[in-house]
C-alpha positions as CSV (number, residue, x, y, z in Angstrom):
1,X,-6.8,14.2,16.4
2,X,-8.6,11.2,17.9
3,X,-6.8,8.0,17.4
4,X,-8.6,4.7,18.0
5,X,-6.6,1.4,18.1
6,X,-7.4,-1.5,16.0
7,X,-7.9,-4.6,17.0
8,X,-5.6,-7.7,16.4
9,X,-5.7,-11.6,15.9
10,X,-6.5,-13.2,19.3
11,X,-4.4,-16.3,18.7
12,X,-1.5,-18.0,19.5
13,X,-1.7,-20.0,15.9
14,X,-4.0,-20.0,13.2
15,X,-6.8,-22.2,13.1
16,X,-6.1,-22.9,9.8
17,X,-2.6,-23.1,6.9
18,X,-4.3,-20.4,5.4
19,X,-6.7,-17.4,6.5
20,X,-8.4,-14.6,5.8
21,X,-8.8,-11.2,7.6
22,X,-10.8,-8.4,6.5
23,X,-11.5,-4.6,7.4
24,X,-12.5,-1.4,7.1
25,X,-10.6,0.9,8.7
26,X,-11.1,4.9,9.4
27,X,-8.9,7.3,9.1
28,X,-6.4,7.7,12.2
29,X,-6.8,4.0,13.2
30,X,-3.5,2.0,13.9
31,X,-1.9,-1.1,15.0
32,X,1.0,-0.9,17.9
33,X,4.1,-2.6,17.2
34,X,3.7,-6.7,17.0
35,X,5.0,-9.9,15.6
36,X,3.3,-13.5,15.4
37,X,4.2,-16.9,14.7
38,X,2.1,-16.5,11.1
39,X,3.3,-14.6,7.8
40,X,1.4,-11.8,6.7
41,X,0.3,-10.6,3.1
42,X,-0.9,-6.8,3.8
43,X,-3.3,-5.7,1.4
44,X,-5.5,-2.3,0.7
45,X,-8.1,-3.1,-1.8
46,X,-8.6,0.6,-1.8
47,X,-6.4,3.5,0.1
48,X,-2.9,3.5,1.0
49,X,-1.5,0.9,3.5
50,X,1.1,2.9,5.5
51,X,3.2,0.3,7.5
52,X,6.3,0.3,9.6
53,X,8.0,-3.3,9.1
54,X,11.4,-3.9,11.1
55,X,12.1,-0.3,11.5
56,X,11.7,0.6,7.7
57,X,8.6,2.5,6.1
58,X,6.2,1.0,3.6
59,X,3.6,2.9,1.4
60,X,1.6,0.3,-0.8
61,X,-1.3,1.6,-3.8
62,X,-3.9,-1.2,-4.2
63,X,-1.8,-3.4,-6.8
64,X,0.8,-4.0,-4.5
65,X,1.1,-5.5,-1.0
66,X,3.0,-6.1,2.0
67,X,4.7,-8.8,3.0
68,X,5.5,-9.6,6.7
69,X,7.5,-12.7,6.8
70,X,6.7,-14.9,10.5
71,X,8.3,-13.2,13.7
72,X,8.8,-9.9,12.3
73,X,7.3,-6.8,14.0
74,X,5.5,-4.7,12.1
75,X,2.6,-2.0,13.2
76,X,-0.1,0.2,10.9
77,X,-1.3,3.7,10.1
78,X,-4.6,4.6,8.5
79,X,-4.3,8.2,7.3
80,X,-7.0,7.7,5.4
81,X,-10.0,5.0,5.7
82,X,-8.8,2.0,3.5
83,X,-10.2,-1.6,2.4
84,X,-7.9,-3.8,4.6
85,X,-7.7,-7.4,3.7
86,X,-4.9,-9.7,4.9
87,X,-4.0,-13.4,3.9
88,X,-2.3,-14.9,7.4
89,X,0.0,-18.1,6.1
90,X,1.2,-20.8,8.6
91,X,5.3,-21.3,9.1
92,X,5.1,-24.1,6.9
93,X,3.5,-22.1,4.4
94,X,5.9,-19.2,4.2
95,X,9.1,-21.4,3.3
96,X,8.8,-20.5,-0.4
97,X,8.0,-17.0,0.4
98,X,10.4,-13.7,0.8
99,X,12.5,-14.3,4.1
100,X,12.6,-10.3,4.5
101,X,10.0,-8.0,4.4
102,X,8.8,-6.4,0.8
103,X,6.3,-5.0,-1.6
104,X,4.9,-7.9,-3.9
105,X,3.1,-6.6,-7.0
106,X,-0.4,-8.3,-6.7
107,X,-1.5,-10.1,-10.2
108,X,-4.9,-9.7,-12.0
109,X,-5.4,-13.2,-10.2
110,X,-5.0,-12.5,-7.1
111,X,-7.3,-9.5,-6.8
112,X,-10.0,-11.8,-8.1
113,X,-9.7,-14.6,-5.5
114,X,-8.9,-11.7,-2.7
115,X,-12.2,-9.9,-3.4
116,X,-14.4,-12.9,-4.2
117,X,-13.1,-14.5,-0.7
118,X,-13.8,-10.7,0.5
119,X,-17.6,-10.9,-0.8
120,X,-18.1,-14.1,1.2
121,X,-16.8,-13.3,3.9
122,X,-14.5,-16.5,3.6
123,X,-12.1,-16.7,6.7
124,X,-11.1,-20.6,6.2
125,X,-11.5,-22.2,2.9
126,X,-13.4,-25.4,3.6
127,X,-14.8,-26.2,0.5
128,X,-13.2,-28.2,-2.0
129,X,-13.5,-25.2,-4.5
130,X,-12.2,-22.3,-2.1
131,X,-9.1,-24.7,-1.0
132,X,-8.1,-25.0,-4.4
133,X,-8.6,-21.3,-4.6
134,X,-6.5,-20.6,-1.6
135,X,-3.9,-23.1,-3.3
136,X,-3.5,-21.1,-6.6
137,X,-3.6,-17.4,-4.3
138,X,-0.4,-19.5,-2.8
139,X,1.2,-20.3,-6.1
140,X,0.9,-16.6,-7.2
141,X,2.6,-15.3,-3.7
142,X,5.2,-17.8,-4.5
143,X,5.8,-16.2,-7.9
144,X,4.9,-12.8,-7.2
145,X,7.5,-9.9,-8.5
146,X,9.1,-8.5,-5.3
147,X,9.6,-5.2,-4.7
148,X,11.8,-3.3,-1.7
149,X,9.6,-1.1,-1.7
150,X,6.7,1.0,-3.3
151,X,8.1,4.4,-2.1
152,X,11.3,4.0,-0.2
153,X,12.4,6.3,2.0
154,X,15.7,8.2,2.8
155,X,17.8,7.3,5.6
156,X,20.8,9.8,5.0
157,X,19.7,13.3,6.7
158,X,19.8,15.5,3.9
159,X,17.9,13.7,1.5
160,X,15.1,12.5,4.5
161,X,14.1,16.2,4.8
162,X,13.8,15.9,1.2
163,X,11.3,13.3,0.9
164,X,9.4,14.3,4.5
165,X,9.3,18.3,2.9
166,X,7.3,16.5,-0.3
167,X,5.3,14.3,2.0
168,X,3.8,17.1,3.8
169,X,2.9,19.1,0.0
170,X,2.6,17.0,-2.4
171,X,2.3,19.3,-4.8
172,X,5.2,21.3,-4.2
173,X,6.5,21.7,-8.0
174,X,10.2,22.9,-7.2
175,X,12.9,21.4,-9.4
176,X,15.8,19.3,-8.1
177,X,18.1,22.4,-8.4
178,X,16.1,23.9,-5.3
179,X,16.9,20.9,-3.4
180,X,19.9,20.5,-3.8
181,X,20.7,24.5,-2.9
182,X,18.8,23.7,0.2
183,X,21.0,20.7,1.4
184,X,24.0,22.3,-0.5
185,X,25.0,19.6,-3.1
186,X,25.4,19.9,-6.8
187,X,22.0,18.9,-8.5
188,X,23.8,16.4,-10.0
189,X,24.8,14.9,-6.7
190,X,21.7,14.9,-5.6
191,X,20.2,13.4,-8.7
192,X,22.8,10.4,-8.1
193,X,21.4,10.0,-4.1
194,X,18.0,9.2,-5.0
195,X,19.5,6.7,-7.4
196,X,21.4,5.1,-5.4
197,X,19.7,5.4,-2.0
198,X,16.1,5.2,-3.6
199,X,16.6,3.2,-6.5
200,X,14.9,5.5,-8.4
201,X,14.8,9.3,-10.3
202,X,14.0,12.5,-8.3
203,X,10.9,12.5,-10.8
204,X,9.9,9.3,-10.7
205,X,10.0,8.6,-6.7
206,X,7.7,12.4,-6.6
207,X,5.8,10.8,-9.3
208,X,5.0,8.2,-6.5
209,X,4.8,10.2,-4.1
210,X,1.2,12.3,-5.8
211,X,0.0,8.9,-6.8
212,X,-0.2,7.9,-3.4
213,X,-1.6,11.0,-2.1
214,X,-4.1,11.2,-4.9
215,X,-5.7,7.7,-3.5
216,X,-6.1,9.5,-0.4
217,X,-7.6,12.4,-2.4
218,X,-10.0,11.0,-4.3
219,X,-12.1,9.9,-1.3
220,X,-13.3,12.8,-0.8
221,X,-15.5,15.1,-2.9
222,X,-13.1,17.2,-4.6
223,X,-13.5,16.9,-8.3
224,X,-10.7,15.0,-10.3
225,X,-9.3,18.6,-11.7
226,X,-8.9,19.7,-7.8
227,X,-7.0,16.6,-7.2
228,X,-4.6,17.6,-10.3
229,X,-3.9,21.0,-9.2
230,X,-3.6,19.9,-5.3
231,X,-0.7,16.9,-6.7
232,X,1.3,19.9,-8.4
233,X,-0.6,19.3,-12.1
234,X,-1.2,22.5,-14.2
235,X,-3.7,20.4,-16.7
236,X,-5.9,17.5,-15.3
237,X,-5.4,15.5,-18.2
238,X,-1.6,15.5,-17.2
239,X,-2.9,13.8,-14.0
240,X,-5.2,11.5,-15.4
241,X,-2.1,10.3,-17.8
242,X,-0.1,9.6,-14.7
243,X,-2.4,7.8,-12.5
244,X,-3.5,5.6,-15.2
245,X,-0.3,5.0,-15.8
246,X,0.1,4.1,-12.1
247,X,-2.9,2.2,-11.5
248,X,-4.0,1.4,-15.2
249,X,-7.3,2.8,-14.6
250,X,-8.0,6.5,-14.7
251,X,-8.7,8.6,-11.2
252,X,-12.7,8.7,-11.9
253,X,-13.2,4.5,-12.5
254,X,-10.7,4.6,-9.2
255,X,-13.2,6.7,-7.6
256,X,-16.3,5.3,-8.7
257,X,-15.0,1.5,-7.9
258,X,-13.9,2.6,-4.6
259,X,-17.5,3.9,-3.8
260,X,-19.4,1.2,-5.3
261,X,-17.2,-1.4,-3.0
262,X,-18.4,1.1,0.4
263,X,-22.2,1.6,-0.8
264,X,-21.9,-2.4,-0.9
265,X,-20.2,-3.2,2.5
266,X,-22.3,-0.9,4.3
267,X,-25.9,-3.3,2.7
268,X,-26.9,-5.3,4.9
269,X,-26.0,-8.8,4.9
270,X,-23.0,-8.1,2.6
């Protein structure tokens, strides 16, 4: 496995309160560990941003993002190729903003102002119109719902081997009893671990856990029912309820989007 290092920001401060960085990244391309002066919004307009942020782990879907507050080190993963598009924010500008790193859920608005900055190519607003712009893509950071964490991980051993065991298959449809047997707790017990050291179900952090793989899935040209039956799925309609659920669009307009933005990037001039 070939691993090719990405390139960072050459500065020692931005050249402007607000800019933009965009990418496309392959798969197995990374970031070493880093911090700047600047705050960081972390975005994958498509794919899966994998991130290590202060020593935890963060796995964002395309409607959330990261956020790296100034001076924290942080460093990336593609595992698969993703749509990379960052918003770096001056000192001054983060004051309003999380002091600690999290997951912010990215509104309708954002997306829009993100992708039409994207199409442009727009680094630093200059015009009158795309300051503005930057201005209201401030107010919604500023207001954005904050998450720990998309898909949190473990940091107790038992329940770590857990989540890096359904990491590595997805798919793997055994019930909580068989993981509890395996790290020798009740079921119940183990159903109150995730809960309290996840913050979520045993069902709903795997239910995560296949949406995030089936990003990664779905560029590639397995069909949408392949995809099901590779995320543990015995009907593909099953999956489609979930990742619509998850994404509010169904796997095949992910799919087709996602394709439509890479025949586009790759035209010349765009």
């Amino acid at each position: 496995m070939t691993r090719k290092h990405i390139d960072l920001l050459d500065f020692s401060e931005l050249p402007a309160p607000v800019y933009f960085r965009y990418a496309d990244f392959g798969t197995h391309e990374y970031a070493s560990a880093h911090r700047h002066p600047w705050g960081t919004l972390e975005y994958a307009a498509h794919g899966v941003l994998h991130m290590d942020v202060d020593g935890r782990r963060f796995l964002s879907p395309p409607h959330y993002a990261v956020w790296v507050p100034p001076e924290v080190e942080h460093s990336f993963y593609s595992h698969q190729p993703i749509n990379y598009r960052a918003v770096c924010l001056a000192p001054a500008v983060c004051d309003d903003l999380p002091q600690q790193a999290c997951t912010l859920a990215i509104s309708d608005i954002l997306k829009s102002i993100l992708k039409d900055f994207a199409a442009r190519d727009v680094k630093i607003p200059e015009h009158a119109a795309d300051k503005r712009l930057a201005q209201v893509l401030v107010d919604q950071l500023q207001q954005a719902p904050v998450h720990e964490c998309y898909l949190p991980y473990a940091c107790t051993p038992g329940l770590l081997g857990i989540c890096e065991a359904l990491q590595a298959d997805p798919g793997d449809n055994r019930a909580l009893a068989h993981w509890a047997a395996q790290v020798h707790v009740s079921e119940r017990t183990l159903a109150r671990q995730f809960v309290r050291e996840l913050g979520m179900s045993f069902g709903e952090w795997r239910q995560r856990l296949r949406f995030l793989a089936a990003i990664d899935a779905l560029d590639s040209h397995r069909s949408i029912q392949e995809v099901a039956f590779d995320m543990g799925y015995s009907t593909a309609s099953a999956f489609i309820a979930m990742f619509q659920r998850q994404a509010g669009c169904s796997p095949d307009y992910y799919r087709r989007s996602m394709r439509r933005s890479s025949a586009a990037r790759r035209m010349p001039g765009v």
